[in-house]
N, C-alpha and C positions, 0 to 999 in steps of 0.2 A: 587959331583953334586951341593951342596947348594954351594958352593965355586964359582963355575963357573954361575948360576943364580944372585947372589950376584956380579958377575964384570961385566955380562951382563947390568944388573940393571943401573949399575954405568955408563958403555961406553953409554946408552941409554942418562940419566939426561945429561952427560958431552955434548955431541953432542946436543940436543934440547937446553942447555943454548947459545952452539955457535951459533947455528943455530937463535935464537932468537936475541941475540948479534948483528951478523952479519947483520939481518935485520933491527933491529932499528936504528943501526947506519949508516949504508950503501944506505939507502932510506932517502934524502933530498928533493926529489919530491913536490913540492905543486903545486895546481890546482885549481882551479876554476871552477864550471860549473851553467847555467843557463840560463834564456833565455831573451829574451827586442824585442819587435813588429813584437812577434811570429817568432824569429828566435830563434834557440839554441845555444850556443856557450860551446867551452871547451880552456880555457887557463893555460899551463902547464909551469911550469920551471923547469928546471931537471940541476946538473950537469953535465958538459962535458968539459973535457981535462982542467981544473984549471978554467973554466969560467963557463955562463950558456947558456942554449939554452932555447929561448921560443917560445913555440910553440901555436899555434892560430889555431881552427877551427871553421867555423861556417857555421850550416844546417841552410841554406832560403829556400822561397816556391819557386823559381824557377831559370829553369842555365840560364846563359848569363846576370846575373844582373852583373851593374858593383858598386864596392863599392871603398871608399877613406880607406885606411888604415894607422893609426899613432900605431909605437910599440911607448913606453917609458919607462926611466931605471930612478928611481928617479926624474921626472921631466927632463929628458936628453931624445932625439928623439935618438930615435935607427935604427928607419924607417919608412920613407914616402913614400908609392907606391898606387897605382892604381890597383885594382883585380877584374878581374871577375870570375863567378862562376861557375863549371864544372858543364859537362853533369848531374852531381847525383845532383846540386845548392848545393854543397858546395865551400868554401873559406878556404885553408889551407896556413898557412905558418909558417915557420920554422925561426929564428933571431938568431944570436948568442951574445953574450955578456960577457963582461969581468966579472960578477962574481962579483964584486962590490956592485950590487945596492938592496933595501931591499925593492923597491916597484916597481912594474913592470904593465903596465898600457896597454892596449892595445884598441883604437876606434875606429870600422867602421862603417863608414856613404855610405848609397846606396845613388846612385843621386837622388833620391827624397824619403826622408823618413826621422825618426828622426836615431841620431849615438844610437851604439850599443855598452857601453863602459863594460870591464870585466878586471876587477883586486886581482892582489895573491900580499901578502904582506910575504915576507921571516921570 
């Protein structure tokens, strides 16, 4: 009986260091979040398939605003569009990118207002 409490013991320790292992190394996720003339915003970049993905949200006080949106990857445009904000007055979007760059810079400006800039530094 002590024999078999003693390898439980052990299979418990072995598995919680992989399990801890696997987390620290396996989460390269950084974020950002905060907010600039009472709107909120969340900017994420995550790995995906050898590159990254960055992702942009941002809660305004109301839908149908329209905003100018610049992604950037080191100083390099990743994307220039035009977004307006859904029935909830959110603005979401998605970028992909090569995986590369170690500062990632995201601005949007409503058509009348000052820009909303949020940046994650790898």
């Amino acid at each position: 009986m002590k024999k078999a409490l003693i390898a439980l013991a052990a299979v418990v320790v072995v598995a919680a260091v992989a399990v801890g292992a696997w987390l620290a190394l396996g989460d390269d996720d950084i974020e950002a979040r905060g907010t600039c003339g009472g709107n909120a915003y969340e900017l994420a970049v995550e790995e995906d398939d050898g590159g990254h993905e960055v992702t942009f949200e941002l809660q305004t006080a109301a839908p149908g605003e329209t905003w100018q949106v610049v992604v950037e990857q080191d100083g390099e445009q990743l994307l220039a569009t035009e977004r307006t904000t859904d029935e909830d007055a959110e603005l979401d979007l998605d970028v992909p990118s090569d995986g590369e760059g170690d500062e990632y810079v995201v601005t949007a400006t409503p058509t009348s207002g000052e820009p909303c800039t949020a940046t994650v530094t790898r």
